[in-house]
PQR file of N, CA, C, O and H, with PARSE charges and radii, in Angstrom:
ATOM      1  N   UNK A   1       0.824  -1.197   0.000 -0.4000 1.5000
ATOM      2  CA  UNK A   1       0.000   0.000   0.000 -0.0000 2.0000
ATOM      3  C   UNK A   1       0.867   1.259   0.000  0.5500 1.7000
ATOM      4  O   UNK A   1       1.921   1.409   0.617 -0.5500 1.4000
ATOM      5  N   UNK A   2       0.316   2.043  -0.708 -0.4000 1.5000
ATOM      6  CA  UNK A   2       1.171   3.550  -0.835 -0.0000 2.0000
ATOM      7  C   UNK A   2       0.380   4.695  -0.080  0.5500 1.7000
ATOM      8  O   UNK A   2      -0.779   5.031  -0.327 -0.5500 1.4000
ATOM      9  H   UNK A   2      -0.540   1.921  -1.210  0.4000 1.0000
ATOM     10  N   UNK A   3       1.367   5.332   1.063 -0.4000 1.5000
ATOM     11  CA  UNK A   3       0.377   6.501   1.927 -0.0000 2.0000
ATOM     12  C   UNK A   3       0.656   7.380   1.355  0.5500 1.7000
ATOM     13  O   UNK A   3       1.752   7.679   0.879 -0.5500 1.4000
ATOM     14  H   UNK A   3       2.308   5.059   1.264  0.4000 1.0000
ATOM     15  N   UNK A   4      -0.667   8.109   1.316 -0.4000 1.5000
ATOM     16  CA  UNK A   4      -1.202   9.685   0.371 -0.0000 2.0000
ATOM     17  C   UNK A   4      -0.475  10.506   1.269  0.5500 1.7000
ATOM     18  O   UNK A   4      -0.504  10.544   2.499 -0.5500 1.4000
ATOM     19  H   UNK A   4      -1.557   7.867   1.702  0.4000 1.0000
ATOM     20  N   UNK A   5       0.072  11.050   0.581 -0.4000 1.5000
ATOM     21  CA  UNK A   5       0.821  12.953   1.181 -0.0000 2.0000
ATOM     22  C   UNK A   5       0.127  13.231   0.567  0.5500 1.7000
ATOM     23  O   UNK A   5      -0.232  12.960  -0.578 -0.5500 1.4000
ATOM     24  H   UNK A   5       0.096  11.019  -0.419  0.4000 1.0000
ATOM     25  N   UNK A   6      -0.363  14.331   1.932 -0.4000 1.5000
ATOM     26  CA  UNK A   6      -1.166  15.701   1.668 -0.0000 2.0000
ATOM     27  C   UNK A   6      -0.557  16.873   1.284  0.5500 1.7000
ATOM     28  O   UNK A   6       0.389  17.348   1.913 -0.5500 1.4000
ATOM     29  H   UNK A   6      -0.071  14.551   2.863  0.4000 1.0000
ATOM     30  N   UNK A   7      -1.042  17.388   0.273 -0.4000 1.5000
ATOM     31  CA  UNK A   7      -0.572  18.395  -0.116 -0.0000 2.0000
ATOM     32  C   UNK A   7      -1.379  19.375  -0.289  0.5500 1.7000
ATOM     33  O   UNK A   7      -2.530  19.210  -0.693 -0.5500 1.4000
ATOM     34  H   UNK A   7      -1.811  17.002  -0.238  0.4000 1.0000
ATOM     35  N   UNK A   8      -0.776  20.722   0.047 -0.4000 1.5000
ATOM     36  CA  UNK A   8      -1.597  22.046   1.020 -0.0000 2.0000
ATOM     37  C   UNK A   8      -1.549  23.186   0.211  0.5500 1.7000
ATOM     38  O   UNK A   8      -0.412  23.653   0.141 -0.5500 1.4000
ATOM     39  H   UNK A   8       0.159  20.856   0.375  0.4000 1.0000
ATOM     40  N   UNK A   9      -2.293  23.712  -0.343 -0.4000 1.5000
ATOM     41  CA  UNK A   9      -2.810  25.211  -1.490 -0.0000 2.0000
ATOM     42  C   UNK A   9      -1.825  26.340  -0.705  0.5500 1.7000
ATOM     43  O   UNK A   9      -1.521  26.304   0.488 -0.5500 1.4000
ATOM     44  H   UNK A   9      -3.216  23.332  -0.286  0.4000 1.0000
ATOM     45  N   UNK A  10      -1.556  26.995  -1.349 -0.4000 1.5000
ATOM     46  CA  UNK A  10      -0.923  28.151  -0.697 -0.0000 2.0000
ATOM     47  C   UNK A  10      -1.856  28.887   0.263  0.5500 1.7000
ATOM     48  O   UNK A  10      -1.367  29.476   1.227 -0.5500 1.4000
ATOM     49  H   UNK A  10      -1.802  27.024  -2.317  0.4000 1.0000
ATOM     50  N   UNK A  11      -3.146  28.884   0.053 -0.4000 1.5000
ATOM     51  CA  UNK A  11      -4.554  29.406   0.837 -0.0000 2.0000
ATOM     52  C   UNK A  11      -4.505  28.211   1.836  0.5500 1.7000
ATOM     53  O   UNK A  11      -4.565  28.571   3.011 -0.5500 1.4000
ATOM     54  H   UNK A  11      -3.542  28.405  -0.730  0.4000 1.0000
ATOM     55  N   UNK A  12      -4.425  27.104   1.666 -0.4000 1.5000
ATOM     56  CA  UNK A  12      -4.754  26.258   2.953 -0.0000 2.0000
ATOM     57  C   UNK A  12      -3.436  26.216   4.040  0.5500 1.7000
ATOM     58  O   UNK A  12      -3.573  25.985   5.241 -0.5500 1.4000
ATOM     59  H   UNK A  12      -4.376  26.811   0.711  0.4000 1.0000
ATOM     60  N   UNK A  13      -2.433  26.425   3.521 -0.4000 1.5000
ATOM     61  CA  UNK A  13      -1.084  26.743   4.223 -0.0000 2.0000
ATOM     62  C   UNK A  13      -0.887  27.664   4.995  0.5500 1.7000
ATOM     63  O   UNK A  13      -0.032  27.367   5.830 -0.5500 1.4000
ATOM     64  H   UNK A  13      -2.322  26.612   2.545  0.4000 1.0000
ATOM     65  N   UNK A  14      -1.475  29.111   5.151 -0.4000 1.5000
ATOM     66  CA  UNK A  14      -1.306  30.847   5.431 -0.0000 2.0000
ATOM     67  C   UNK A  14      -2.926  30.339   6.498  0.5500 1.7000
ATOM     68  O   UNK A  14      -3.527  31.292   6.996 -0.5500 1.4000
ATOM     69  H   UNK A  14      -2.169  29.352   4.473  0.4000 1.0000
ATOM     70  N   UNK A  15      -3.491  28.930   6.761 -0.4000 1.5000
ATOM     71  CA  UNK A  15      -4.229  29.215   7.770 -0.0000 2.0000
ATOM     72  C   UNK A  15      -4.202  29.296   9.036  0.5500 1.7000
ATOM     73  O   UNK A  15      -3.157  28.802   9.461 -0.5500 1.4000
ATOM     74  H   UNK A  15      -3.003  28.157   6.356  0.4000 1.0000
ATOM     75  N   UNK A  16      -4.883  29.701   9.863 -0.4000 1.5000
ATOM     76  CA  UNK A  16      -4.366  29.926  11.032 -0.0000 2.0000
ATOM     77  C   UNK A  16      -3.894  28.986  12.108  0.5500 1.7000
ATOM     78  O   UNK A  16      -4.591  28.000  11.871 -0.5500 1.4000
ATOM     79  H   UNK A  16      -5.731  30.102   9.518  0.4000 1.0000
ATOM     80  N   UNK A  17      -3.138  28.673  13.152 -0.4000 1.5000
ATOM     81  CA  UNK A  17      -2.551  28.222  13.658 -0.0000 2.0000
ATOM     82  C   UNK A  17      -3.435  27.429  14.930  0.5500 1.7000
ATOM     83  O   UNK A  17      -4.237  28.208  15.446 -0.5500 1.4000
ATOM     84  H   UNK A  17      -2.571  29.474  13.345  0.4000 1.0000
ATOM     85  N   UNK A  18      -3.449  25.890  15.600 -0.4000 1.5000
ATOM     86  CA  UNK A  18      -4.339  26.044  16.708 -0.0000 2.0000
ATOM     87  C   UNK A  18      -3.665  26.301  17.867  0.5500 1.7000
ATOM     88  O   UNK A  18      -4.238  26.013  18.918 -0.5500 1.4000
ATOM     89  H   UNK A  18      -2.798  25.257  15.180  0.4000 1.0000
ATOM     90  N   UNK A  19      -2.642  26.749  17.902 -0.4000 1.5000
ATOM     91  CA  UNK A  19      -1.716  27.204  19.296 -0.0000 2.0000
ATOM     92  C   UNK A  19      -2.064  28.765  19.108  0.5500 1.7000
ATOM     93  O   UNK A  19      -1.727  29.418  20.095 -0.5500 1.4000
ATOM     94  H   UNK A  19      -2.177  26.983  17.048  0.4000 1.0000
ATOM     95  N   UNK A  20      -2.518  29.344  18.321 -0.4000 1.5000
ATOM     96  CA  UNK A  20      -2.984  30.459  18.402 -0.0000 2.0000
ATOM     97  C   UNK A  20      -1.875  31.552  18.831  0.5500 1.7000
ATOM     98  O   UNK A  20      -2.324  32.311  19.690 -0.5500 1.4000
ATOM     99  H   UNK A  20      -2.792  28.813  17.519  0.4000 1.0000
ATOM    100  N   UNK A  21      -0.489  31.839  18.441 -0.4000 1.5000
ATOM    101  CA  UNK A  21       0.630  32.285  18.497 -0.0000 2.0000
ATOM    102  C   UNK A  21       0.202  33.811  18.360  0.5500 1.7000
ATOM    103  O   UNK A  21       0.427  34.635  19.247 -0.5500 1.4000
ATOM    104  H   UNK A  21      -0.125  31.222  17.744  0.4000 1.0000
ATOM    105  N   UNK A  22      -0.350  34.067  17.324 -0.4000 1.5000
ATOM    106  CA  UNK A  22      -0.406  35.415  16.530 -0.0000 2.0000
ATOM    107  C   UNK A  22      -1.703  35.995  17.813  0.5500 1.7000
ATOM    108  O   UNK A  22      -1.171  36.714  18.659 -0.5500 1.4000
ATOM    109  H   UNK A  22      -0.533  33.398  16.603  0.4000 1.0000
ATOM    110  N   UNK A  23      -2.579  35.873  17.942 -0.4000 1.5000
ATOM    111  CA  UNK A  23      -3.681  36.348  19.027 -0.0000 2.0000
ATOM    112  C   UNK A  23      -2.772  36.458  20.697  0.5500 1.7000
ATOM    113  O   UNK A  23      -3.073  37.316  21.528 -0.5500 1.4000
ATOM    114  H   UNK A  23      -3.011  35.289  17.255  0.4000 1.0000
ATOM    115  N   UNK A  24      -1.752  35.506  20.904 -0.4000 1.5000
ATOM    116  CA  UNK A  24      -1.200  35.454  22.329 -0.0000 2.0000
ATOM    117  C   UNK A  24      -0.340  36.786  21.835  0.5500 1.7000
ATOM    118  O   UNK A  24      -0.572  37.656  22.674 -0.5500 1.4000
ATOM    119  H   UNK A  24      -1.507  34.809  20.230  0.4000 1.0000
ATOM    120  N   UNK A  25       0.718  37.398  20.638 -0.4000 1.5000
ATOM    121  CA  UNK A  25       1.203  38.163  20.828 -0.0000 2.0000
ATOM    122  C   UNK A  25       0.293  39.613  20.392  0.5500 1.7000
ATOM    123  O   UNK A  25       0.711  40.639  20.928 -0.5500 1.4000
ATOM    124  H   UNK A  25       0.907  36.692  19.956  0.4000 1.0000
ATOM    125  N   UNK A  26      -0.611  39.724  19.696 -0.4000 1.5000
ATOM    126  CA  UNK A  26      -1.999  40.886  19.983 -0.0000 2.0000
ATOM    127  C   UNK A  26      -2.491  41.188  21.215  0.5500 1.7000
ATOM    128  O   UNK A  26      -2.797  42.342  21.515 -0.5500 1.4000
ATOM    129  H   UNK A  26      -0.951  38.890  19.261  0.4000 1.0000
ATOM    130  N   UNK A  27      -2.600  40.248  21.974 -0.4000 1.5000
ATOM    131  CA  UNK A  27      -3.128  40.227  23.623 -0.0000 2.0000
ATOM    132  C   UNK A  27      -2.195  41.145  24.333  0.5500 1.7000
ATOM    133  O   UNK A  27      -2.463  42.143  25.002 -0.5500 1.4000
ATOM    134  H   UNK A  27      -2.352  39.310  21.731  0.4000 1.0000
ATOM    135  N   UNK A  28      -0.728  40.455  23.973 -0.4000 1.5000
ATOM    136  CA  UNK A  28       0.492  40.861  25.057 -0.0000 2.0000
ATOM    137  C   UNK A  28       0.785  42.038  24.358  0.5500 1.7000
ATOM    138  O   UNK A  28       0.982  42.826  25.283 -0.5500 1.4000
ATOM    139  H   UNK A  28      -0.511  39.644  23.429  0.4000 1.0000
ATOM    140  N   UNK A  29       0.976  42.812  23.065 -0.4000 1.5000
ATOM    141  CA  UNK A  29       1.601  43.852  23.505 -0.0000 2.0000
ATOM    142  C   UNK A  29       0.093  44.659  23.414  0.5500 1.7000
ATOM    143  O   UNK A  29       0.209  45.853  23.690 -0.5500 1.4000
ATOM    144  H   UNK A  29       0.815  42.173  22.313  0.4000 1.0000
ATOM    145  N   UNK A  30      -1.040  44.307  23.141 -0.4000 1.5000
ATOM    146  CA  UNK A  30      -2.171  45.629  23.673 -0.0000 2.0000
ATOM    147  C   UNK A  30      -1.949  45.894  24.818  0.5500 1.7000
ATOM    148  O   UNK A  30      -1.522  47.006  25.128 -0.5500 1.4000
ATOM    149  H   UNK A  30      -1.133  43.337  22.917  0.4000 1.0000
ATOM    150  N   UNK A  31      -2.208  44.840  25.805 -0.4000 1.5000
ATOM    151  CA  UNK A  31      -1.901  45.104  27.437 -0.0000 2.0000
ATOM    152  C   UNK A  31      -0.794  46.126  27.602  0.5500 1.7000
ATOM    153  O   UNK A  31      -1.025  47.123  28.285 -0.5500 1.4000
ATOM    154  H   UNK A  31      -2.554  43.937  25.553  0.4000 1.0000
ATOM    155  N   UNK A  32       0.591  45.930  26.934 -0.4000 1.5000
ATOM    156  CA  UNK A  32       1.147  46.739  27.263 -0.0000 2.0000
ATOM    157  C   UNK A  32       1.251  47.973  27.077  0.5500 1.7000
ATOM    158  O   UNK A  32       1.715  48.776  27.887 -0.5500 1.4000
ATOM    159  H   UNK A  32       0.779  45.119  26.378  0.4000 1.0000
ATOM    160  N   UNK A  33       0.739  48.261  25.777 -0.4000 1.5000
ATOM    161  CA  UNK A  33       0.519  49.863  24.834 -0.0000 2.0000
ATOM    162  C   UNK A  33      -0.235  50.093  26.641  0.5500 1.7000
ATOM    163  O   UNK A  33       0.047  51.098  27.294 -0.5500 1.4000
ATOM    164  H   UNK A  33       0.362  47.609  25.119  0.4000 1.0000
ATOM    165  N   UNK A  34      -1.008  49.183  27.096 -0.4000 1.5000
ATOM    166  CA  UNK A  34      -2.376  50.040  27.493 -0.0000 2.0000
ATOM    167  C   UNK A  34      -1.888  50.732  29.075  0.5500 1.7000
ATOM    168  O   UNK A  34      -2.061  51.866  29.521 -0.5500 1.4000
ATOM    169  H   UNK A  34      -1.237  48.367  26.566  0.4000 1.0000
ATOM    170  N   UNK A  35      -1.328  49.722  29.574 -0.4000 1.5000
ATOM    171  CA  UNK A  35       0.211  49.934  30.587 -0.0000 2.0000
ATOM    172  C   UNK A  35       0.830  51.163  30.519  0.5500 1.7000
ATOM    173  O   UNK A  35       0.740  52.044  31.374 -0.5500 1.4000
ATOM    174  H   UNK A  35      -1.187  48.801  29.211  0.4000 1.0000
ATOM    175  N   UNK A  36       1.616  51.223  29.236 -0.4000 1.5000
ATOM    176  CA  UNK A  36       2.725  52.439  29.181 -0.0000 2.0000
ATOM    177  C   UNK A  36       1.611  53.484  29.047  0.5500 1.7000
ATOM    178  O   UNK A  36       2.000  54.299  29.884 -0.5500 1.4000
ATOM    179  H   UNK A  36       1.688  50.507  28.542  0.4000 1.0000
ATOM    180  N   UNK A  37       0.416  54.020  28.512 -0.4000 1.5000
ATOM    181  CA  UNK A  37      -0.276  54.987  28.571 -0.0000 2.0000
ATOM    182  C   UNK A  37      -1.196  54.975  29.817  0.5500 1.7000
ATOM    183  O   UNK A  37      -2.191  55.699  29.847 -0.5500 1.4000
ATOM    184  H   UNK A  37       0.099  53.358  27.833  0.4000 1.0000
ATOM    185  N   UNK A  38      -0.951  54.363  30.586 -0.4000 1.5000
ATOM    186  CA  UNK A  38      -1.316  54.298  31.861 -0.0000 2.0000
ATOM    187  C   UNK A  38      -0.566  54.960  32.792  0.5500 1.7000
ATOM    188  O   UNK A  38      -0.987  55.706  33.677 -0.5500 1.4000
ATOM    189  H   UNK A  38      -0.143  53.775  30.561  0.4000 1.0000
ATOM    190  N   UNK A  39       0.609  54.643  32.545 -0.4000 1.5000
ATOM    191  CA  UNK A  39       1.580  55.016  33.158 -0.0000 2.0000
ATOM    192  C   UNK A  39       1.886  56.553  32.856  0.5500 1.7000
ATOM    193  O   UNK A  39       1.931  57.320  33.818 -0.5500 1.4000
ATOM    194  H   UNK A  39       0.951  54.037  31.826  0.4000 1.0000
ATOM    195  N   UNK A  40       1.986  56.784  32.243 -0.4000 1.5000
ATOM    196  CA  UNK A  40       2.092  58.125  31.419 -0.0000 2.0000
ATOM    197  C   UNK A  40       1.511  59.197  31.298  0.5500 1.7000
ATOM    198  O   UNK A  40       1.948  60.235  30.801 -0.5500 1.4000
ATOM    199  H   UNK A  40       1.950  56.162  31.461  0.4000 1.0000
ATOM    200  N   UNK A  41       0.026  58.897  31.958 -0.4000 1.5000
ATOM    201  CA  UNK A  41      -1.307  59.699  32.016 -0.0000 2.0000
ATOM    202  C   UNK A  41      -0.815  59.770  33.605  0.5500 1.7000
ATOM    203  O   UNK A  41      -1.016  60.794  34.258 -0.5500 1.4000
ATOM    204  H   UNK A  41      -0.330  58.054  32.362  0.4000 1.0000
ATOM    205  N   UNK A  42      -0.391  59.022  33.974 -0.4000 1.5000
ATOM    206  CA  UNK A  42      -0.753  59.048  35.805 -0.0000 2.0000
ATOM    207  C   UNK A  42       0.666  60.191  36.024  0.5500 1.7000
ATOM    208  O   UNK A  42       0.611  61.118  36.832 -0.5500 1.4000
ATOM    209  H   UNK A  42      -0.228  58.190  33.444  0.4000 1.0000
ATOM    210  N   UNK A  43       1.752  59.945  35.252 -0.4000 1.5000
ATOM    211  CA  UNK A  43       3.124  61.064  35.786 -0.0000 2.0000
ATOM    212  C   UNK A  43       2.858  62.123  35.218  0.5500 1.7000
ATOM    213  O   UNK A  43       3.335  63.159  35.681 -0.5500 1.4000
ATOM    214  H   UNK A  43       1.798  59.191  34.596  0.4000 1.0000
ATOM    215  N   UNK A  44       1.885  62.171  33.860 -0.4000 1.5000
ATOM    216  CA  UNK A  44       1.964  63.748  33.548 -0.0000 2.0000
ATOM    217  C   UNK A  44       0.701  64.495  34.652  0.5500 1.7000
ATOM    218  O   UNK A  44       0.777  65.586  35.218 -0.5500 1.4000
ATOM    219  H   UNK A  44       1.497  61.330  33.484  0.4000 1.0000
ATOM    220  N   UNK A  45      -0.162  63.720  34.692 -0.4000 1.5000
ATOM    221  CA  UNK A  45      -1.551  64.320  35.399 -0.0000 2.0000
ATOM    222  C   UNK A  45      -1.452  64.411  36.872  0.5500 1.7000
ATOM    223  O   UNK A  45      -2.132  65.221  37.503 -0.5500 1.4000
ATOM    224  H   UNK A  45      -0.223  62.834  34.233  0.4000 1.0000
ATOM    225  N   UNK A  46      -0.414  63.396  37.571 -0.4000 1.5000
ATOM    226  CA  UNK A  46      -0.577  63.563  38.963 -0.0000 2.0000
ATOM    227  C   UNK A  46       0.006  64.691  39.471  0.5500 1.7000
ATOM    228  O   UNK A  46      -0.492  65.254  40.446 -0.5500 1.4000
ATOM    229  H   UNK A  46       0.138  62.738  37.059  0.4000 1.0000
ATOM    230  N   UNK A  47       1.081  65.128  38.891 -0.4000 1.5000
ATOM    231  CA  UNK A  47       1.544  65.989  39.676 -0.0000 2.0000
ATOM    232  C   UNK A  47       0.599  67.394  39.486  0.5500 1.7000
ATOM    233  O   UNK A  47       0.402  67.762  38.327 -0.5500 1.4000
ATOM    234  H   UNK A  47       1.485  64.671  38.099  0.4000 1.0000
ATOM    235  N   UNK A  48       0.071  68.104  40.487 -0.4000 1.5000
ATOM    236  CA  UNK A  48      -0.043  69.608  40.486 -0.0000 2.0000
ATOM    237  C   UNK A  48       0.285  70.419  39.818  0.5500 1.7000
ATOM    238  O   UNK A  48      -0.436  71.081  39.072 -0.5500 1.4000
ATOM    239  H   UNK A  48       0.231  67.805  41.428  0.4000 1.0000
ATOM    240  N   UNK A  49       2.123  70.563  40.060 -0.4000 1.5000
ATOM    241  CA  UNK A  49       2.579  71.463  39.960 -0.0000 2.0000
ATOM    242  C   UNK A  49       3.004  71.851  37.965  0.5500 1.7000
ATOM    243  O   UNK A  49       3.486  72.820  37.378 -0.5500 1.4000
ATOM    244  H   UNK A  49       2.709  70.025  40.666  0.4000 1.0000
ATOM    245  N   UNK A  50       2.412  70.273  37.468 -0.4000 1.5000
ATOM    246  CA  UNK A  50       2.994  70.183  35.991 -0.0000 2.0000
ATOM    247  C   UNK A  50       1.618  70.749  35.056  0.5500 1.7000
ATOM    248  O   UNK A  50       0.401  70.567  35.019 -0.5500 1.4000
ATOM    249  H   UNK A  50       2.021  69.486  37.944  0.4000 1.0000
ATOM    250  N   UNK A  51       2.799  71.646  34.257 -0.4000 1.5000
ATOM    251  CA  UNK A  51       1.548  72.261  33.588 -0.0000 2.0000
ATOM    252  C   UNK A  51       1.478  72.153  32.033  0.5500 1.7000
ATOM    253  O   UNK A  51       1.266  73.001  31.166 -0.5500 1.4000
ATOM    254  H   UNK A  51       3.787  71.794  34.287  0.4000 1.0000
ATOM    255  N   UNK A  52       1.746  70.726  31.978 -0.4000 1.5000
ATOM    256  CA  UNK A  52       1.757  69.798  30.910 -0.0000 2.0000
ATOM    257  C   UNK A  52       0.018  69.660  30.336  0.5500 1.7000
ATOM    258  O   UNK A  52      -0.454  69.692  31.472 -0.5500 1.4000
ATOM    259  H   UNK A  52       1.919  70.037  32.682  0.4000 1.0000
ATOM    260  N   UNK A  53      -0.799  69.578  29.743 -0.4000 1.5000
ATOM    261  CA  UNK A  53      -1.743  69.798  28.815 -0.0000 2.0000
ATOM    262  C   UNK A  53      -2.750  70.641  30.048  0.5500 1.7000
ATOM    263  O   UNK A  53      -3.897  70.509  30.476 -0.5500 1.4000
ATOM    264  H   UNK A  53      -0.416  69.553  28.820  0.4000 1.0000
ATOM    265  N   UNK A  54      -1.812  71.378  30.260 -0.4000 1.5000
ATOM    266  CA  UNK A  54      -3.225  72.866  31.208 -0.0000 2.0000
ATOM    267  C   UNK A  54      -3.001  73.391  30.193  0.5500 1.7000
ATOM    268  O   UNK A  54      -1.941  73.406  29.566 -0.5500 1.4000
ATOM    269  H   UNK A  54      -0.880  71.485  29.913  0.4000 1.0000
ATOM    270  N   UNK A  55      -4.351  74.044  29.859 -0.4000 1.5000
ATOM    271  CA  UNK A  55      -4.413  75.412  28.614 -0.0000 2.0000
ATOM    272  C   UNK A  55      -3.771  76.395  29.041  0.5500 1.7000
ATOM    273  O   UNK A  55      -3.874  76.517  30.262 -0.5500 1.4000
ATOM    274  H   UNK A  55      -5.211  74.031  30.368  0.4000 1.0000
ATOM    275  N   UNK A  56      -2.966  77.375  28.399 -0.4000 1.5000
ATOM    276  CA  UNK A  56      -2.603  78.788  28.807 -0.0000 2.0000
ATOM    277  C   UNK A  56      -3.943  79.623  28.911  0.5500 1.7000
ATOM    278  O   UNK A  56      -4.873  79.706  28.109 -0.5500 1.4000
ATOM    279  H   UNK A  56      -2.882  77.276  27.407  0.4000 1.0000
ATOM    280  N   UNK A  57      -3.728  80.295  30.313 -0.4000 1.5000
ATOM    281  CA  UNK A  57      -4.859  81.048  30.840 -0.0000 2.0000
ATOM    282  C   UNK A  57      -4.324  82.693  30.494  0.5500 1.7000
ATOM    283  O   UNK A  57      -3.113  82.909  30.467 -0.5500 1.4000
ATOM    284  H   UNK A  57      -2.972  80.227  30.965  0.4000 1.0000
ATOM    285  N   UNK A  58      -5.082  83.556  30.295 -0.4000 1.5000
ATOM    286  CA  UNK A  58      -4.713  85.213  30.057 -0.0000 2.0000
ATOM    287  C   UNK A  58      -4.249  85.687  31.409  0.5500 1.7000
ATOM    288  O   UNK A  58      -4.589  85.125  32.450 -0.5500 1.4000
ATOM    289  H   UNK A  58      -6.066  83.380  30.317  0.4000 1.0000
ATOM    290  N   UNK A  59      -3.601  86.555  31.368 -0.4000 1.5000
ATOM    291  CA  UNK A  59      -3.342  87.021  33.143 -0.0000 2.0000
ATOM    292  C   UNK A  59      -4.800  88.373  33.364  0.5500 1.7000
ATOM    293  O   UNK A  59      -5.307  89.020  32.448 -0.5500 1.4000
ATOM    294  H   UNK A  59      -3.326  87.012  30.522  0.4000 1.0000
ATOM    295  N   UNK A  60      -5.136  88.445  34.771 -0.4000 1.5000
ATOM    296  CA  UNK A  60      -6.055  89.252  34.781 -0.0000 2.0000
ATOM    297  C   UNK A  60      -6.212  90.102  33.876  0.5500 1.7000
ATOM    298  O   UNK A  60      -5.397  89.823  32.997 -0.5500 1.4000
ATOM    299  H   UNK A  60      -4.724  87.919  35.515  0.4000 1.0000
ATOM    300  N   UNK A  61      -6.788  90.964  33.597 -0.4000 1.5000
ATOM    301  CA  UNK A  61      -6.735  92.249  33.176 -0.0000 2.0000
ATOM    302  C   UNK A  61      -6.276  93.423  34.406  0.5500 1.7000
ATOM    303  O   UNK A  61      -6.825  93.244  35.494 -0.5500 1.4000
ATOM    304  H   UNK A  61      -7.451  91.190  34.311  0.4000 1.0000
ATOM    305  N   UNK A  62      -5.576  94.280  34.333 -0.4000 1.5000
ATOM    306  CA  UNK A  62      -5.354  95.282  35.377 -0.0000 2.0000
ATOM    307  C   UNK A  62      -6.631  96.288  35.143  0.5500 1.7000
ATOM    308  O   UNK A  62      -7.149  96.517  34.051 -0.5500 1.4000
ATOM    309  H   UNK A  62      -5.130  94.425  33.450  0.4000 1.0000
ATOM    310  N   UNK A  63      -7.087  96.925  36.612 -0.4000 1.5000
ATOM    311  CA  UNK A  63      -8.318  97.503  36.951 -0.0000 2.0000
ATOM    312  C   UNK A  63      -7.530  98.291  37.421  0.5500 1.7000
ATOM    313  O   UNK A  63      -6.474  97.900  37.917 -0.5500 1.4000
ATOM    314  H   UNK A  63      -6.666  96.739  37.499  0.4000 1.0000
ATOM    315  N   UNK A  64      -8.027 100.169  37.341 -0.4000 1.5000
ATOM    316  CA  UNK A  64      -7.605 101.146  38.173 -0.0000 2.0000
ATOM    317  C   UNK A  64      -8.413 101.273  39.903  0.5500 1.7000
ATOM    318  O   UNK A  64      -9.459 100.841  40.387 -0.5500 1.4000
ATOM    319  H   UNK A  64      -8.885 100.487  36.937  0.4000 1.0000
ATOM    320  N   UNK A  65      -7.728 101.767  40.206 -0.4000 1.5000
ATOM    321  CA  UNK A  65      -8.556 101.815  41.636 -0.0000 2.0000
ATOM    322  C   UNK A  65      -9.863 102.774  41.472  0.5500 1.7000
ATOM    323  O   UNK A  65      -9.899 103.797  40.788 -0.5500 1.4000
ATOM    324  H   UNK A  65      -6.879 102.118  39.813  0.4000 1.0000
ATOM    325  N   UNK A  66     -10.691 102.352  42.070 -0.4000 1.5000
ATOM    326  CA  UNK A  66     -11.999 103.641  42.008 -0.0000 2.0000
ATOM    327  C   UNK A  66     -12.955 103.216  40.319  0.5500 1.7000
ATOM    328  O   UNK A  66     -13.729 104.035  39.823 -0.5500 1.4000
ATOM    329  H   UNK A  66     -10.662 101.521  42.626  0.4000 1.0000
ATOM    330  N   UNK A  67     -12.657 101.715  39.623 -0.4000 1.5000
ATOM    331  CA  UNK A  67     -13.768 101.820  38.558 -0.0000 2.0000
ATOM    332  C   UNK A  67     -13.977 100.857  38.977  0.5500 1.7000
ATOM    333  O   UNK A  67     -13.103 100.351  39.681 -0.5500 1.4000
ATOM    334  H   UNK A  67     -12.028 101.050  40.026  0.4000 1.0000
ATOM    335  N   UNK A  68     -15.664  99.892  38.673 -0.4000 1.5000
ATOM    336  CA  UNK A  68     -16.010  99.551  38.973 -0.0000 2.0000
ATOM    337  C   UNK A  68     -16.087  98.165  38.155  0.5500 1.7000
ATOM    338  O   UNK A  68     -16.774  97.235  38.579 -0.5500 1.4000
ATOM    339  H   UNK A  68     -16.374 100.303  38.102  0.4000 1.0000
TER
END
């Protein structure tokens, strides 16, 4: 008896994997994008004193004494 080799279309070859390789590394670096802009929002925003995306405000206007 002679065993059949299978032979695979260039379309049936490029299919997807069942260890699912390509989805485990989509998972891992979204998490991380989502991490580093986590991180990043919390050092520019926590501090007070940083006046990193505060709008520029006008300074008063000066008022003479005695108008109303």
């Amino acid at each position: 008896m002679r065993e059949r080799t299978e032979v695979l279309t260039p379309t049936e070859a490029r299919q997807a994997s069942p260890r699912r390789l390509n989805f485990r590394v989509l998972v891992i670096s979204m998490l991380l994008a989502v991490a580093v802009a986590a991180i990043l929002y919390y050092a520019i925003y926590s501090n007070p004193d940083s006046a990193i995306g505060v709008p520029e405000q006008e300074p008063p206007a000066a008022t003479e004494p005695g108008t109303p």
